[in-house]
N, C-alpha and C positions, 0 to 999 in steps of 0.2 A: 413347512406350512406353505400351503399354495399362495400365490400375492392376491385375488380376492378375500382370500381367509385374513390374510397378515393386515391387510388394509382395513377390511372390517374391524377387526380388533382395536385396530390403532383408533379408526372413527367412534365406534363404542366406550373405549375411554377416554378420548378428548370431552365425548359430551357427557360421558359419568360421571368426569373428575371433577368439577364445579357442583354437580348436584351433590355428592357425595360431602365435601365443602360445608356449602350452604347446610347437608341433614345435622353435618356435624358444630356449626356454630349455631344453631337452632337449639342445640343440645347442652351446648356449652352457656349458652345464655340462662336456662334454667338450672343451670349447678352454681353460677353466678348467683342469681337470687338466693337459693339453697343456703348459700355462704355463708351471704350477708344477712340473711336474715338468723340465721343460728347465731350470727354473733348477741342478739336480743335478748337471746333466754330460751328455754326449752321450751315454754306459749307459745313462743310466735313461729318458732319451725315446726311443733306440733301442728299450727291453724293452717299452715303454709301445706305443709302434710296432708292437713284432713281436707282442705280445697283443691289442693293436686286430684286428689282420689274421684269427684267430681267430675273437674275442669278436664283430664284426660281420660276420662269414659266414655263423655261427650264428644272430647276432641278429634280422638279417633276415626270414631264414625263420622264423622263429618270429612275429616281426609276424604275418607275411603271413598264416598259417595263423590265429592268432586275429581276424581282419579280417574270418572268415568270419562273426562274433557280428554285424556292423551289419546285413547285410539280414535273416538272421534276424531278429532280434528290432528293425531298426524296421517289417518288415512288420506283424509280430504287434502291434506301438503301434498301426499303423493298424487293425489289425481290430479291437483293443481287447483283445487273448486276453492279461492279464497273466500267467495262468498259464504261457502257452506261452512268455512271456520270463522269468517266473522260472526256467523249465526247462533254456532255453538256457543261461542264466548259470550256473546248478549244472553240467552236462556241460561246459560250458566251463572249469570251474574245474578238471574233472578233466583235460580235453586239457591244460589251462596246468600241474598236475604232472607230466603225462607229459612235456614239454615242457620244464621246468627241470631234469627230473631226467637227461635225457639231454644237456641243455647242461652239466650241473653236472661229470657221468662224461668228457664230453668235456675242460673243464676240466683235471681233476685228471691226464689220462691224456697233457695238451699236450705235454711236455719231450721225451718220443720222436716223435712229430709234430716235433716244431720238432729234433731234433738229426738225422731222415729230411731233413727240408727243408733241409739242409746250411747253417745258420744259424749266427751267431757265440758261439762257445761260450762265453765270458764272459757274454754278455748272456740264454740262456734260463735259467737261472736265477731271474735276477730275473722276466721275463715269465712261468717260470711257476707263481713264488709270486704273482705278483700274480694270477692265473689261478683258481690254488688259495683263497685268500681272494674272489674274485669268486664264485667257484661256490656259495657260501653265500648270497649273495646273488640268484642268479638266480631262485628264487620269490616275493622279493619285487620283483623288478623284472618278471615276468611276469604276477604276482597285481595290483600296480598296472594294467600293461595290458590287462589282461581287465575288470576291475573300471571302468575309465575307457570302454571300449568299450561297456559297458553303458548308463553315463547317458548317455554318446555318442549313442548310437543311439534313446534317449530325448529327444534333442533338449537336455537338460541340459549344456554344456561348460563354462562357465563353475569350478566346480568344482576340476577337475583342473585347470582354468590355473591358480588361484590356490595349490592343494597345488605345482605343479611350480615358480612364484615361489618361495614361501617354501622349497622343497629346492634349488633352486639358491643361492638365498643362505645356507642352511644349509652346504652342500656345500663352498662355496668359504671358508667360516671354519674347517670341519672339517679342511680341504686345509692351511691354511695352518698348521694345530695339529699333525697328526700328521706330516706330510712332513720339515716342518723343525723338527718337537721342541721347540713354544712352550710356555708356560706347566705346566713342568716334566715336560709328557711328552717318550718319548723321540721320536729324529728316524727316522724309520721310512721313509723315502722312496717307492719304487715300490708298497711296500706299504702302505703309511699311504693311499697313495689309493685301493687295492680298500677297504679296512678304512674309510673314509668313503662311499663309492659304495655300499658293501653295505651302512651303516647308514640311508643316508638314503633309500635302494632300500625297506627295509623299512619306516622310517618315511611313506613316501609310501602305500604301501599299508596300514598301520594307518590314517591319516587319512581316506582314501576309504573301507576298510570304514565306521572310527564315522560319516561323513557320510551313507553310504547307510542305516545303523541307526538314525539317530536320526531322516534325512529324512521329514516329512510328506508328500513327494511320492512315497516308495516304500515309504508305511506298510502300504498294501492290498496289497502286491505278497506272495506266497508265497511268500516267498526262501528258500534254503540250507535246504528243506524236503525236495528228492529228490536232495541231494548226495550222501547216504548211498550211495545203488545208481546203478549206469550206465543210463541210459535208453539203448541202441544205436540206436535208429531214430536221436534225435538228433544222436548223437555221430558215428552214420555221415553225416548231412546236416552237421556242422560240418566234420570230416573232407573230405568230396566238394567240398566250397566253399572249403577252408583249402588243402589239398595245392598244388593249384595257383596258390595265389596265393603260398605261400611259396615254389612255384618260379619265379614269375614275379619274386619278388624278387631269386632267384640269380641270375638270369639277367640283372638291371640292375645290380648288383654285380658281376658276372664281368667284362660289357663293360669298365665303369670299372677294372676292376682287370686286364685283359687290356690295356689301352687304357695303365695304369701301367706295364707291364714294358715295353712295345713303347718307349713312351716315354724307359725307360731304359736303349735301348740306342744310342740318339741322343746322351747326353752328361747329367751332372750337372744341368747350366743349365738341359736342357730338361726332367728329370725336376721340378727347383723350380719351375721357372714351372707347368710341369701342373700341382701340387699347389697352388700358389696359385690359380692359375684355378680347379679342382677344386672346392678350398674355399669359393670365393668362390661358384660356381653353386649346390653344394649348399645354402651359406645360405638363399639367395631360392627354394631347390627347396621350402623346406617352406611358401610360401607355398598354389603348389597346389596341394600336398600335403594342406593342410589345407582348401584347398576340395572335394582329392576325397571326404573322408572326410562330407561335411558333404552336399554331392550323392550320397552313396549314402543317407547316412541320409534327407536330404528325397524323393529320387523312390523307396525304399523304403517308405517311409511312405503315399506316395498310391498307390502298388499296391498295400498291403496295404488301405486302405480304401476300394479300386477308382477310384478318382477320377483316368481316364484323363487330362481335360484339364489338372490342374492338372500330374500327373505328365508331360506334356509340356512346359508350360508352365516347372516347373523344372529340366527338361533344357535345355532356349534359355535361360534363366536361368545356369545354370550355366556354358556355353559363353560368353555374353557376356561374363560378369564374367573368366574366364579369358582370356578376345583381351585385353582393356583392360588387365588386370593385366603381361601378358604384353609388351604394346606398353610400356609405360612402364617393364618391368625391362629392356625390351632396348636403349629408348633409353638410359635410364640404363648400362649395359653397354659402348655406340658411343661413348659421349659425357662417359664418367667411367674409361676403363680404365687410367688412370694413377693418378690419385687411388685407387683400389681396389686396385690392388697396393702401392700405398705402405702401404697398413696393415699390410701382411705382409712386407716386406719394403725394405731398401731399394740393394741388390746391383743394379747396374744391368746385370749379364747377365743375371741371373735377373730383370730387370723387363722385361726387352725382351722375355723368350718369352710371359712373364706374360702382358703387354699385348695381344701377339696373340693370344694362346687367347681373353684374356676376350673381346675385340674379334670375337672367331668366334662366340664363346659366346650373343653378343649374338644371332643369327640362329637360334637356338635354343628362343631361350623362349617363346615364342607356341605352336610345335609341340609344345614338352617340355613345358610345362602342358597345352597342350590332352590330348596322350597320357595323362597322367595323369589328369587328372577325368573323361577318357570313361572311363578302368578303374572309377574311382569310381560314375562312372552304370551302368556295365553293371554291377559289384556289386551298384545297388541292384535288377535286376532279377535275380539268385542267378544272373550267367553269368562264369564265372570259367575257365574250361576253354579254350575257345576263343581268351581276351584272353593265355593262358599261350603259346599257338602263334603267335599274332599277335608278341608282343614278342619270343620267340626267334628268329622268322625277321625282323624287324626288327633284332634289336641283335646278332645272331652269322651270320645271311647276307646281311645289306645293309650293316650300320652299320659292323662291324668288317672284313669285308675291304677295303669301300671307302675306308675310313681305311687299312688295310696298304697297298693297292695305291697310294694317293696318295703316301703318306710313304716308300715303297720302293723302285718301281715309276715311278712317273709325276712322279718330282722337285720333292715337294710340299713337302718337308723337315718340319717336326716340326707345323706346321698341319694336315697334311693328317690325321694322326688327328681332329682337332676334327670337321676339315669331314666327316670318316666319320661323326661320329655327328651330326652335323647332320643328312643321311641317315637315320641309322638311326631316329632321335627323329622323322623327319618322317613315314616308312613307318610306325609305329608308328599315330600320328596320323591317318593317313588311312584304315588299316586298321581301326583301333579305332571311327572315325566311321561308316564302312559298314556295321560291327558292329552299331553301336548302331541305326544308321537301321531296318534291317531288323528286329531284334529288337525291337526298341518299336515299332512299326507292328505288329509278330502281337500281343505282349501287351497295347497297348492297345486292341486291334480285341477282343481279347477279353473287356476289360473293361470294356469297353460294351456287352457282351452282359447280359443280364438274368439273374442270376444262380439266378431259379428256388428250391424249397424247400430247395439245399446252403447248409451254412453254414461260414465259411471257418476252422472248428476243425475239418469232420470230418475224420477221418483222425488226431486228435492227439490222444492220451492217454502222457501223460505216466506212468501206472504199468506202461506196456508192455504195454498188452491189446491184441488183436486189434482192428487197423484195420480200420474197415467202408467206407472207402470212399475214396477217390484224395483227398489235398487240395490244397485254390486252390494253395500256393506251385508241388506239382508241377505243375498245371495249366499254370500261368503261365509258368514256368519253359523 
């Protein structure tokens, strides 16, 4: 390996490693609740269940649309325009109210929703007071994410992994006090754990605001100076960049949850083994997961300070370290699928489907990383529109009829869903690669052109005056 290459890599996962961290106790705090609240009774992990189904359909898309903050503003790091990333984070802050406050409405309005969805009448109750108590909390778990996106894209992770350490371990002693009514509060169950989730939600985002207030590394930065009014150019480029990615979220969520029903009409056994496989993929999903968020922000960053070579150089970087990551979870996957459903289980019908999914799943991860940190890379080049078409026609007309037709059709019995989105994950991948090849070959031919008297702020004024002149992102773009 050449030493730019080897140095890149190194840089890529210094700043992956923490986010990857943080996706991963993020994760783990919700298997927490999981837990503890099964301990209750089969109601209240059913309500917890049927409010999950909600709470993460919403959730998603709201990531997705604030995810549009990393090129933004790691371009603007590379040109050096801190104004322009104080700007984004102010607009952003207002999309992330609009944002809660329509999650919060949705929340509160659940119980008719879930009693249309012809659901167990005993159990929305419970799902949707814990709903109603959650909705309190959605500005502070979206104010967290916007806030984290910001040093993010600053190259800073480190931060928010250590706030999400010490709320997870908050979380789960919270859990363990209000649920079951220790140290003379009362036993609040289903609700005791929105009523911890929404405290430690808000406490995570009080700690990242004082760290970015008191930070010497965001002392020059003009923060929460034009929060007061909307900048719209802005807010319509976080918008143009978010929209789509939040649909492209739905749309990785619908498959898996389209891919769930399908699943359940084959038999109980095969609905548990899916969800332990499920579970099992999503865990290792956040690893690059968190390498895409970390390769938009690095080839972001050498576009915005036009440094075509290196931003190529961290693209083959990025893709590298995702093959290797990829090959070693999927051996692990071929090669451990017994041992790996034992943790979840140990039903030995529901271990036999198990085994097979993970055992599929296994042929998977190389492609389903790779799909994802090319979305990564193309974010870092502000193309989000395109990557939204690619995975819909990837995960809803390659992925998921070919898993119906397998499992239906062609007597594939309950694997043949897997191998559909083995498919779908693989179409994704190579359409996402073609994407990228082409797109970075025009913007970085362009950015070895000699930039001449423009300078890569014009066009940005942040008090909404009249633009004089087109600028680099949309150039580039």
């Amino acid at each position: 390996m050449s030493s730019p290459f080897r140095q890149e890599t190194n840089d890529l996962l210094r700043l992956a490693a923490p986010v990857m961290g943080g996706l991963i106790l993020s994760t783990s705090m919700v298997f927490v609740d999981n837990m503890m609240v099964g301990r209750i009774g089969a109601d209240a992990l059913a309500a917890l269940a049927m409010a999950s189904s909600i709470y993460m359909f919403v959730f998603v898309f709201c990531i997705g649309v604030l995810l549009a903050m990393t090129p933004l503003i790691s371009q603007a790091d590379g040109e050096g325009d801190k104004e322009k990333m104080a700007v984004v984070l102010d607009q952003s802050l207002w999309v992330t109210f609009f944002l809660a406050l329509g999650m919060g409405i949705l929340f509160y309005i659940s119980e008719p929703i879930f009693h249309w969805m012809n659901q167990e009448e005993r159990i929305i109750p419970l799902a949707g007071g814990y709903l109603r108590i959650l909705a309190w909390g959605t500005p502070g778990l979206l104010g967290f994410i916007c806030l984290r996106n910001f040093i993010d894209s600053t190259s800073n992770t480190k931060p928010a992994f250590w706030i999400a350490l010490i709320a997870t371990a908050i979380n789960a002693g919270l859990d363990y006090i209000f649920i079951f009514g220790k140290f003379g509060f009362p036993a609040m169950g289903v609700a005791g754990a929105a009523l911890c989730t929404t405290t430690v939600y808000w406490g995570m985002t009080l700690a990242l605001g004082i760290y970015i207030f008191r930070s010497k590394r965001y002392r020059d930065f003009p923060l929460f100076q034009t929060w007061r009014t909307f900048h719209w150019p802005t807010i319509r480029e976080i918008l143009g960049l978010g929209l789509p990615l939040g649909f492209t979220r739905l749309t990785e969520v619908g498959l898996f949850a389209a891919a769930t029903l399908l699943m359940g009409t084959l038999g109980a056994f095969e609905q548990a083994g899916h969800q332990v496989a499920l579970n099992a993929a999503s865990l290792v999903f956040m690893i690059p997961l968190g390498l895409s968020i970390a390769s938009a922000v690095r080839i972001g960053k050498y576009v915005g300070a036009r440094n075509s070579e290196m931003a190529e150089t961290s693209g083959s970087a990025s893709m590298f370290v995702t093959i290797v990551i990829g090959i070693f979870l999927a051996l692990l996957f071929l090669f451990f699928p017994r041992q790996i459903t034992l943790i979840y289980t140990d039903d030995l019908q529901v271990m036999r489907f198990a085994t097979e999914f993970i055992f599929v799943a296994a042929f998977f991860q190389v492609v389903d990383g790779l799909q994802c940190v090319l979305g990564g890379m193309l974010r870092g080049l502000k193309d989000t529109r395109v990557p939204f078409f690619i995975n819909f026609v990837s995960y809803w007309v390659v992925g998921l009829p070919a898993g119906y037709l397998l499992t239906f059709r062609w007597g594939g019995g309950a694997k043949g869903l897997w191998i559909g989105m083995v498919f779908g994950l693989g179409a994704s991948a190579i359409l996402s690669y073609i994407r990228y090849r082409a797109l970075s070959k025009r913007i970085f031919s362009k950015l070895r052109r000699p930039s001449g008297s423009s300078s890569p702020q014009d066009g940005f004024d942040p008090r909404g005056n009249k633009e004089n002149s087109k600028s680099d992102s949309k150039t580039l773009g």
